[in-house]
Backbone as CSV, one residue per row, in Angstrom:
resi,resn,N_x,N_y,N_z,CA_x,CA_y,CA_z,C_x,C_y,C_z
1,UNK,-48.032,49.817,-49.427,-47.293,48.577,-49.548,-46.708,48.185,-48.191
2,UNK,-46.880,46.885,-48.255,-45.930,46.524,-46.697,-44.425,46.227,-47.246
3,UNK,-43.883,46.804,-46.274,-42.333,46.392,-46.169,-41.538,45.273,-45.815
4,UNK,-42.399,44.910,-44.554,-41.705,43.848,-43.955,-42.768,42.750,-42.920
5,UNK,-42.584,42.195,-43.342,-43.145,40.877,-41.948,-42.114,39.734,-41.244
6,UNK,-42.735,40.225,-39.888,-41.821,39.869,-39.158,-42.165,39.038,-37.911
7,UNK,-42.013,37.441,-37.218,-42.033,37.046,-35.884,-41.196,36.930,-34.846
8,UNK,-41.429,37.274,-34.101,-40.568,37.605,-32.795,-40.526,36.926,-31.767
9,UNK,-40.184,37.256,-30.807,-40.759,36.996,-29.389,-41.013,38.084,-28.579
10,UNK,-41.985,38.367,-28.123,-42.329,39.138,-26.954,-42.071,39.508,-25.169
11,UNK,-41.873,38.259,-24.933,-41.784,38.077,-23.583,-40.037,37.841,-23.892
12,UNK,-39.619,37.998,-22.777,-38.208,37.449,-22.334,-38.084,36.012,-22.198
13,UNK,-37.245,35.819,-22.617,-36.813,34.335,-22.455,-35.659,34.491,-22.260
14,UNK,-35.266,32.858,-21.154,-34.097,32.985,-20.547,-32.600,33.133,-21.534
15,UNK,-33.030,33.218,-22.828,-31.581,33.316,-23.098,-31.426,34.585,-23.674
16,UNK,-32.115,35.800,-23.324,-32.331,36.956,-23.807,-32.156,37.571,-22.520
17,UNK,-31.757,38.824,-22.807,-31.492,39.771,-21.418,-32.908,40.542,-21.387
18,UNK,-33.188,41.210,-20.410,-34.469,41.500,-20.118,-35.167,42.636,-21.348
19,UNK,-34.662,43.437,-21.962,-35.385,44.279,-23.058,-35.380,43.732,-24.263
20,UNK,-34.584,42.510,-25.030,-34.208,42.003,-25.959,-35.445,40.972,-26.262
21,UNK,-35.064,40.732,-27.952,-36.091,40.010,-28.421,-35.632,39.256,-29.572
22,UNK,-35.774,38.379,-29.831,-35.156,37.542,-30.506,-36.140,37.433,-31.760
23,UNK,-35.874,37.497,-33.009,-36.186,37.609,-34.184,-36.642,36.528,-35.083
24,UNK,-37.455,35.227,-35.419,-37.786,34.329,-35.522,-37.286,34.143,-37.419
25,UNK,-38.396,35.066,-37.828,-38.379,34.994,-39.054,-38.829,36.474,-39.747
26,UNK,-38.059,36.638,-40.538,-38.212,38.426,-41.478,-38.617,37.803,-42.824
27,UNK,-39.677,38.621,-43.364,-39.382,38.372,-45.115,-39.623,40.267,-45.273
28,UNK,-38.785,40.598,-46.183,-38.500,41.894,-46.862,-39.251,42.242,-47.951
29,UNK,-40.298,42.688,-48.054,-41.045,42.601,-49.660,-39.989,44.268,-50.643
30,UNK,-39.660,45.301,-49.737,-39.574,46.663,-50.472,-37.965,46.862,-50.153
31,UNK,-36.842,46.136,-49.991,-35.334,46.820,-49.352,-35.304,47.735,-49.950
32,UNK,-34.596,48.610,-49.083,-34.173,50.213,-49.288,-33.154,50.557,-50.606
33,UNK,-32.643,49.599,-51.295,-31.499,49.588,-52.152,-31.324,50.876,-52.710
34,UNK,-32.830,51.032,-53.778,-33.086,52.285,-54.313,-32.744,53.200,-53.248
35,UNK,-32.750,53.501,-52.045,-32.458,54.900,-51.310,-30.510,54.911,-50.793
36,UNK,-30.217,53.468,-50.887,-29.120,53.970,-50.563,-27.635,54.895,-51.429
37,UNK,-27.027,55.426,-50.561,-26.218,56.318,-50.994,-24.915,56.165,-50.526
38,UNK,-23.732,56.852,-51.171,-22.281,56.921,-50.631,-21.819,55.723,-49.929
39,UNK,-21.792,55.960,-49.436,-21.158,54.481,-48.118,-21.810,53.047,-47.881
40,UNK,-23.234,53.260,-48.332,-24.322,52.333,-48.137,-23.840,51.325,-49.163
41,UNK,-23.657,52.412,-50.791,-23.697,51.673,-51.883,-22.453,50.478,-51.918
42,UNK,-21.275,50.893,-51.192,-20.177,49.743,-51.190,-20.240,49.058,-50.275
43,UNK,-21.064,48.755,-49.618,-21.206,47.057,-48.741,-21.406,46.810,-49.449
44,UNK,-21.081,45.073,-49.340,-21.154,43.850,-49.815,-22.434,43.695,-50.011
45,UNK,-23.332,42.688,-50.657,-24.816,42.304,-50.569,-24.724,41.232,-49.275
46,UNK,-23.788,40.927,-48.656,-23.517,40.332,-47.374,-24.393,41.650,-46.285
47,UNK,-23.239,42.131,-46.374,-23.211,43.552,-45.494,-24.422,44.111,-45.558
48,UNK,-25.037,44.226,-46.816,-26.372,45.099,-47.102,-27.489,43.905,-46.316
49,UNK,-27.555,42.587,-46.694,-28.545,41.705,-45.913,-28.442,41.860,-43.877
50,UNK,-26.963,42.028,-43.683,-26.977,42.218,-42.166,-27.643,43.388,-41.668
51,UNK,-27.537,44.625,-42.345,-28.467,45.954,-42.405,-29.619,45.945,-42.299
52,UNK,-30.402,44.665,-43.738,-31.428,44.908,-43.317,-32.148,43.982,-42.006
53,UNK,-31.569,42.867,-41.632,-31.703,42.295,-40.209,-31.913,43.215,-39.349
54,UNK,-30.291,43.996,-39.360,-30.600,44.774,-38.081,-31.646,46.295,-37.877
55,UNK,-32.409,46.351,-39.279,-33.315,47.373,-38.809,-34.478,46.839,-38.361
56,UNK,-34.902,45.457,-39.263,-36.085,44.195,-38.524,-35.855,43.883,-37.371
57,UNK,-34.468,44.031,-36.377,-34.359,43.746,-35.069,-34.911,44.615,-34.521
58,UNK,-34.428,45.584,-34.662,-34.947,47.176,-34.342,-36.450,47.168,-33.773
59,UNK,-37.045,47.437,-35.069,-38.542,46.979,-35.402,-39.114,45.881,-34.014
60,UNK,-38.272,44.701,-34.366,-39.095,43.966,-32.847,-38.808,44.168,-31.617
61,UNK,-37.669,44.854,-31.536,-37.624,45.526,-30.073,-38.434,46.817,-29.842
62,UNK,-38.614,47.388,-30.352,-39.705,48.541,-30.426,-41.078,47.873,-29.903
63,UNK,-41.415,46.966,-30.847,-42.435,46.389,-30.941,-42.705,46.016,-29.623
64,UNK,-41.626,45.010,-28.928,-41.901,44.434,-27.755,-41.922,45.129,-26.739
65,UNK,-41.299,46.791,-26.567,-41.840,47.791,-25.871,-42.950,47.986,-25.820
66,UNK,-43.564,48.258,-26.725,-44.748,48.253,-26.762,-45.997,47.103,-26.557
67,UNK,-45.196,46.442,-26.349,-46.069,45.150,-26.244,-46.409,44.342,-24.942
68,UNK,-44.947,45.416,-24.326,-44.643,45.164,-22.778,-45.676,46.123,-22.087
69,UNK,-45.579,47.341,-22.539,-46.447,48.639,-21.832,-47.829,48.020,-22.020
70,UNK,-48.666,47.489,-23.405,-50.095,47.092,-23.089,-50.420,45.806,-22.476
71,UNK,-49.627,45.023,-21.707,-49.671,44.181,-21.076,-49.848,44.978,-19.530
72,UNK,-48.470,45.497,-18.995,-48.788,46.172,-17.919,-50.030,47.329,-17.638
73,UNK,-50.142,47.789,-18.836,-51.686,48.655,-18.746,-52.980,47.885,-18.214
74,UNK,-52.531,46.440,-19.103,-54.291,46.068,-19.139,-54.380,45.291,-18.073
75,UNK,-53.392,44.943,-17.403,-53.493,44.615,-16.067,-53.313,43.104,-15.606
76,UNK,-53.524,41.929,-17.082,-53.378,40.730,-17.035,-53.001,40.176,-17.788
77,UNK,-52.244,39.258,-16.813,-50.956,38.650,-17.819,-51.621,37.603,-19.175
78,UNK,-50.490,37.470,-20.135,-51.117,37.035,-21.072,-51.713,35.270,-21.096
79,UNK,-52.406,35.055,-21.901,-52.953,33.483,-21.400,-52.396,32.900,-22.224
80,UNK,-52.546,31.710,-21.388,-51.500,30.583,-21.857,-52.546,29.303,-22.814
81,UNK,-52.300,29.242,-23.791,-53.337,28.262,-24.292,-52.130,27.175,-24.452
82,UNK,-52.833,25.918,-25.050,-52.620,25.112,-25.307,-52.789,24.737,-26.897
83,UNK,-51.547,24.076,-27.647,-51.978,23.437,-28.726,-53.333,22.866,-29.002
84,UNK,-53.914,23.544,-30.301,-55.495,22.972,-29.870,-56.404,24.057,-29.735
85,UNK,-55.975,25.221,-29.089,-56.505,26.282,-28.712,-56.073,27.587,-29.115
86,UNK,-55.942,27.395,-30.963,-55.503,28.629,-30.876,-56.285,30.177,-31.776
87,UNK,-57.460,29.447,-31.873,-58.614,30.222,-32.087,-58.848,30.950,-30.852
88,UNK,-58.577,30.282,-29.818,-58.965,31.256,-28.543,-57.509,32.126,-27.713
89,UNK,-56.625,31.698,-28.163,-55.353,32.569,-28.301,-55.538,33.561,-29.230
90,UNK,-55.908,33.168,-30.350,-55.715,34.361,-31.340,-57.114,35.960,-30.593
91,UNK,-58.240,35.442,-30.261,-59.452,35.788,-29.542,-58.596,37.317,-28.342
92,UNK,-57.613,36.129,-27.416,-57.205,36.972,-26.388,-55.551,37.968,-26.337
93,UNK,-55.437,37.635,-27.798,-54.333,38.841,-27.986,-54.129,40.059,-28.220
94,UNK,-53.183,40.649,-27.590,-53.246,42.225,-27.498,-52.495,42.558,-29.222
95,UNK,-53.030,43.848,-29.883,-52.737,43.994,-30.820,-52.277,45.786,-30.798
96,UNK,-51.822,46.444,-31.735,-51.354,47.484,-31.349,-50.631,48.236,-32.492
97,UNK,-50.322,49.746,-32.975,-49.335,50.035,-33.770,-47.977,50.792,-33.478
98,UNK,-47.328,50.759,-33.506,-46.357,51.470,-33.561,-45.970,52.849,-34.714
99,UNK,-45.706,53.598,-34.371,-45.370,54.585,-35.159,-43.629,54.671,-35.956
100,UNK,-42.884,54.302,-36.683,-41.180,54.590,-36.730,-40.856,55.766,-37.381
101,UNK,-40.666,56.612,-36.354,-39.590,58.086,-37.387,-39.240,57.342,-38.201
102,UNK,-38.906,59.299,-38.935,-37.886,58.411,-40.167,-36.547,58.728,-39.831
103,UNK,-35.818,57.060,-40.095,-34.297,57.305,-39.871,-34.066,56.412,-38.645
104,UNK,-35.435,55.644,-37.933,-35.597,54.682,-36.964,-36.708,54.017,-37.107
105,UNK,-36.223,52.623,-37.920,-34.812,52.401,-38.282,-35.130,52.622,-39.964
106,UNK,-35.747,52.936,-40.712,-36.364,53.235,-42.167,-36.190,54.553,-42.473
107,UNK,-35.652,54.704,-43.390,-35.696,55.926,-44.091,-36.477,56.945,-44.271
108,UNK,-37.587,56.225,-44.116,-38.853,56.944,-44.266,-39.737,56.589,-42.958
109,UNK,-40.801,57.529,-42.271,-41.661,57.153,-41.917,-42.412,56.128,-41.837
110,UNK,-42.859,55.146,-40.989,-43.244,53.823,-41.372,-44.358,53.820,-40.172
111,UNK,-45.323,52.627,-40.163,-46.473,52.066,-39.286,-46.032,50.690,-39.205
112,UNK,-46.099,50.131,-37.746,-45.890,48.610,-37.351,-46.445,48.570,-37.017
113,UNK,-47.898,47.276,-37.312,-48.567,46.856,-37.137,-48.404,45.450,-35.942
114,UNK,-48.904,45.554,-35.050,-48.633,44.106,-34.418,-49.332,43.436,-33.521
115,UNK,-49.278,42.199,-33.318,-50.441,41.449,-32.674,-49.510,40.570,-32.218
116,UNK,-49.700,40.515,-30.675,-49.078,39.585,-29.682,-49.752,38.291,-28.883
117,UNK,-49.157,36.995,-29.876,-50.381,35.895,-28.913,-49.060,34.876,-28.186
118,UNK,-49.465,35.156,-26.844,-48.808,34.708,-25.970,-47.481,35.314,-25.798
119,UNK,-45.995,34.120,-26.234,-44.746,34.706,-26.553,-44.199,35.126,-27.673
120,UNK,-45.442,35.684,-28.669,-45.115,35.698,-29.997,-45.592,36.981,-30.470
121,UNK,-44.468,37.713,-31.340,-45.429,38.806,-31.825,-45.160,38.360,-33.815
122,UNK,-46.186,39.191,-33.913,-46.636,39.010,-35.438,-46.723,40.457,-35.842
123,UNK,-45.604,40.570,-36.518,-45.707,42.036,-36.849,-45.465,42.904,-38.543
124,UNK,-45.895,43.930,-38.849,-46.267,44.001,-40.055,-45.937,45.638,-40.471
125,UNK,-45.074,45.908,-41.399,-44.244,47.242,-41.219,-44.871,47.629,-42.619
126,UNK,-45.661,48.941,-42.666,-46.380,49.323,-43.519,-46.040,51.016,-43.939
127,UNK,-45.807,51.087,-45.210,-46.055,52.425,-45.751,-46.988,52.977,-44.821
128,UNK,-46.691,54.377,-44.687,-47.514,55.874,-43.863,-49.082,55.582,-44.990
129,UNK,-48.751,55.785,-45.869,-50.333,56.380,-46.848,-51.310,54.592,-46.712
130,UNK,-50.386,53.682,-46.367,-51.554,52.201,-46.633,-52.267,52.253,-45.615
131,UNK,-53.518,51.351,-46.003,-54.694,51.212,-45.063,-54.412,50.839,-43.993
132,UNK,-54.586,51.145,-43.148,-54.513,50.360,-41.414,-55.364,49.142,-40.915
133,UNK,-56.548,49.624,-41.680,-57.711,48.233,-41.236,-57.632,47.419,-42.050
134,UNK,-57.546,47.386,-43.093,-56.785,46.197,-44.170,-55.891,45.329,-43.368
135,UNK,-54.936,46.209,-43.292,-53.302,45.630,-43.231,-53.464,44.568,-41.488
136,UNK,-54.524,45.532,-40.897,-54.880,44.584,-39.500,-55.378,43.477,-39.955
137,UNK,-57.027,43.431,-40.599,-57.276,42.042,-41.233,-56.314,41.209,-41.988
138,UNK,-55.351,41.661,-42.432,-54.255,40.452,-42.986,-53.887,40.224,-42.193
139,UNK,-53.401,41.463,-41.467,-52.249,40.660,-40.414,-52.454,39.656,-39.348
140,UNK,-54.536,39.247,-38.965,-54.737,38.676,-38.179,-55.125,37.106,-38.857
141,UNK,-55.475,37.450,-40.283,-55.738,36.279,-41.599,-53.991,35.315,-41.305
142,UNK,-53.283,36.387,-41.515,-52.279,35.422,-41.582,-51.587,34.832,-40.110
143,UNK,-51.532,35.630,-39.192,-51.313,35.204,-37.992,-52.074,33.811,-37.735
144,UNK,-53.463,33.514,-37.811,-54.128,32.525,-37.106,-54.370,31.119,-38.507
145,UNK,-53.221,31.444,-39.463,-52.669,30.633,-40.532,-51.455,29.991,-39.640
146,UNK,-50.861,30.857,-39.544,-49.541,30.561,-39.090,-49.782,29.683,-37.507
147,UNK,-50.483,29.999,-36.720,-50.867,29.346,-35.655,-51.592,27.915,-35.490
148,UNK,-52.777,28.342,-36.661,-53.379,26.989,-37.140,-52.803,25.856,-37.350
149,UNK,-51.873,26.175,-38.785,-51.324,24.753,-39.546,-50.111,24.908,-38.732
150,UNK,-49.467,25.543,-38.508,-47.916,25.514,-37.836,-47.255,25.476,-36.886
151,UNK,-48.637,25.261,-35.770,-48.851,24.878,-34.680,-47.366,25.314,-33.898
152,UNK,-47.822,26.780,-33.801,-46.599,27.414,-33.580,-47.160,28.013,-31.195
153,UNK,-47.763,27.264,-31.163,-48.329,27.416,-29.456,-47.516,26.224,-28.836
154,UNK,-47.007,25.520,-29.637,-46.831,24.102,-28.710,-45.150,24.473,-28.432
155,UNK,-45.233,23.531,-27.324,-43.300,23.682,-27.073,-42.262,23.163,-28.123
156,UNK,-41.305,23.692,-28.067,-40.697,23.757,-28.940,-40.878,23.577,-30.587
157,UNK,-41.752,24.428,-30.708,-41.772,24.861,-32.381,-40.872,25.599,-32.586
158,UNK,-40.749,24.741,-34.010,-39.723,25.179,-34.826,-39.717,25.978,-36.042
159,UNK,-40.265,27.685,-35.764,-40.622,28.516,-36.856,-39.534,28.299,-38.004
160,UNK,-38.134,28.594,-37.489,-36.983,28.618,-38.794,-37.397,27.710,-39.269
161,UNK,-37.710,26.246,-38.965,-37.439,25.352,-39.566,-38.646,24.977,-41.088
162,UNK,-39.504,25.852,-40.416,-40.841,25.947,-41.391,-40.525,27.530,-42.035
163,UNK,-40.087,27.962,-42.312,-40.109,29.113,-43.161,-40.918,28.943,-44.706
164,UNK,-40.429,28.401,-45.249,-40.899,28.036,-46.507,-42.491,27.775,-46.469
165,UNK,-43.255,27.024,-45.182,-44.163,27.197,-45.408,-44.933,28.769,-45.008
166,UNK,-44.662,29.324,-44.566,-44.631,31.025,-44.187,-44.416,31.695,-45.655
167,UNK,-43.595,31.396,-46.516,-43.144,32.088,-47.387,-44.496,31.531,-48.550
168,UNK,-44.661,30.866,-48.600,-46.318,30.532,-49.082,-47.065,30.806,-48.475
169,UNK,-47.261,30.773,-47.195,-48.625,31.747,-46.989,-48.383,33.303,-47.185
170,UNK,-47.243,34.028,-47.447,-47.090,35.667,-47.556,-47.250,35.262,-49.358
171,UNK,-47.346,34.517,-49.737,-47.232,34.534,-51.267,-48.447,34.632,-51.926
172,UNK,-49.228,33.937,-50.760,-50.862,34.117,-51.148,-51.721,35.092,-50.559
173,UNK,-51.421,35.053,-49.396,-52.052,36.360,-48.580,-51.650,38.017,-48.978
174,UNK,-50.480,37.531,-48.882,-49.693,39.215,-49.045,-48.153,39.157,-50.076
175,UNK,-49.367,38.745,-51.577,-48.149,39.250,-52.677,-47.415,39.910,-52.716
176,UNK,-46.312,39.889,-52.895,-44.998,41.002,-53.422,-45.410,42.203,-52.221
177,UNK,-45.555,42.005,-51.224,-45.906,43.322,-49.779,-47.427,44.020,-49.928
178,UNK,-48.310,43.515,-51.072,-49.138,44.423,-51.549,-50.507,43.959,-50.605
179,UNK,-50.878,44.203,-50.289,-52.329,44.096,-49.154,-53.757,43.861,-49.987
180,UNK,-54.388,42.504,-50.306,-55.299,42.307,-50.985,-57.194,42.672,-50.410
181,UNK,-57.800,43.343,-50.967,-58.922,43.720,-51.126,-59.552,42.413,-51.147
182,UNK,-60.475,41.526,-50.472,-61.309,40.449,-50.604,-62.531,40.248,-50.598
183,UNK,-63.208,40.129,-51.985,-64.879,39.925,-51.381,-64.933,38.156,-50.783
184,UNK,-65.986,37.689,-50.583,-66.358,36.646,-50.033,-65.856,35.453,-50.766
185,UNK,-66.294,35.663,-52.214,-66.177,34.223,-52.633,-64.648,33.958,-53.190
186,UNK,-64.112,35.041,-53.249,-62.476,35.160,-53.435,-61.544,34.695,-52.104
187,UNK,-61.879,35.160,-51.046,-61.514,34.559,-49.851,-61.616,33.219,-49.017
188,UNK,-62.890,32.521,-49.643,-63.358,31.256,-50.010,-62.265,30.388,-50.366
189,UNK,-61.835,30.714,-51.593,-61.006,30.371,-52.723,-59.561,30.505,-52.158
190,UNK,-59.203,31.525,-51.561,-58.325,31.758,-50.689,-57.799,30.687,-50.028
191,UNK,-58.841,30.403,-49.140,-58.909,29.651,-47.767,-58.543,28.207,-47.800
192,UNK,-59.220,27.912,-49.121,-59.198,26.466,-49.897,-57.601,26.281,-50.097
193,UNK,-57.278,27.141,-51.451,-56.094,27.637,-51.472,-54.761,26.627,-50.393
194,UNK,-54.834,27.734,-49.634,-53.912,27.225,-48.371,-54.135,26.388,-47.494
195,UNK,-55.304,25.768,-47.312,-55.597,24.945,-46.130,-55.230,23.502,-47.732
196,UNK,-54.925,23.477,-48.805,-54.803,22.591,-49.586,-53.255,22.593,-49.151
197,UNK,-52.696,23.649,-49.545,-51.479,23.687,-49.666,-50.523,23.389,-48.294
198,UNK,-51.104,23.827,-47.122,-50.675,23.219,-45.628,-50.750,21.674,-45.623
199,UNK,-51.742,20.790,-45.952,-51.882,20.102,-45.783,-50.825,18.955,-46.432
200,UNK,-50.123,19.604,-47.375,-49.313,18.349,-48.328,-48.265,18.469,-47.155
C-alpha cells in the first residue's frame, strides 16, 4: 500500500534556505493513528494533522538530498522545458528511491519513490513488501497527468490552488493508496476516464 503522495520542490528557491524544500501538496492514504500511543494519543486532531505534515516534510527533504546528489553525479544540470513540452521533461527526469528507517520519519520501515522534473519532485512513500516497478509506473502515469492537464512547468503555477483536481487523479489512479494492476483495455478506459474529467 502507498502511504503518502507528495509534491515538492527540489531545487532551492529564493525563499528557502539552501537544504530546505517546500512542500506543495501531501495526500495521506494510511495515517499512523492505529500505531499511536501514550502521548501521541492526546493531541488534538489539530496537533495529530501538524505531525503528519511534519513527517511529509521530512520525506521531501530527504528526498531532495537525494535528488541533489543524482544531479551532481550525473553531471548535468536539469533541463528547462517549456509549457508545451512536457512529454520531453517528463523523458529527461531523474528518478530514484529512497530508503526511510524506521522511526525516520514512519514508524515503520518505508520506500520513497521519486521522480524529479525540473523544480519539482513527485514523490511516493510505499510499504517495504509493495511492488517497486508498479508503484514507479504509477508514479510516472500520474506525474505526466499532473504535468499534462495542470500545466504545472509554466511560471507561476498554482499546485495548492488545483488540489482537488490532484485529488481526482489519486482517486482514479491510486485508490485508497492501493497500486492498480492494468491490462490494456482497462488503462484505455482509464485514460478516457481522466482526460474527460480534466477537461470540464
Amino acid at each position: 500500500m502507498v502511504r503518502c503522495f507528495l509534491i515538492h520542490t527540489v531545487c532551492p528557491l529564493s525563499a528557502l534556505s539552501a537544504g530546505d524544500s517546500r512542500l506543495l501538496y501531501c495526500r495521506l492514504f494510511a495515517p499512523e493513528d492505529g500505531l499511536l500511543t501514550g502521548q501521541l494519543r492526546e493531541l488534538s486532531p489539530e496537533e495529530r494533522r501538524l505531525l503528519r505534515m511534519e513527517k511529509a516534510a521530512v520525506v521531501a527533504r530527504q528526498v531532495r538530498s537525494a535528488v541533489s546528489l543524482s544531479r551532481d553525479a550525473s553531471g548535468r544540470p536539469p533541463m528547462e522545458a517549456l509549457p508545451g513540452e512536457e512529454a520531453l521533461a517528463l523523458q529527461e527526469a531523474s528518478s530514484g528511491v529512497v530508503r526511510l528507517r524506521a522511526g525516520d520519519p514512519f514508524s515503520e520501515e518505508m520506500s520513497a519513490l521519486w521522480l524529479a522534473v525540473q523544480s519539482l519532485g513527485f514523490t511516493l512513500v510505499c510499504e517495504p513488501h509493495e511492488n517497486l516497478l508498479l508503484a514507479e509506473g504509477t508514479l510516472r502515469n500520474l506525474t505526466r497527468h499532473c504535468l499534462e492537464h495542470l500545466h504545472m512547468l509554466g511560471q507561476g503555477s498554482e499546485v495548492l490552488l488545483r488540489s482537488n483536481r490532484i485529488d481526482a487523479l489519486l482517486s482514479r489512479l491510486l485508490p485508497h493508496g492501493q497500486l492498480l494492476f492494468l491490462n490494456h483495455r482497462f488503462a484505455q478506459s482509464l485514460e478516457k476516464d481522466v482526460a474527460a474529467y480534466m477537461a470540464k
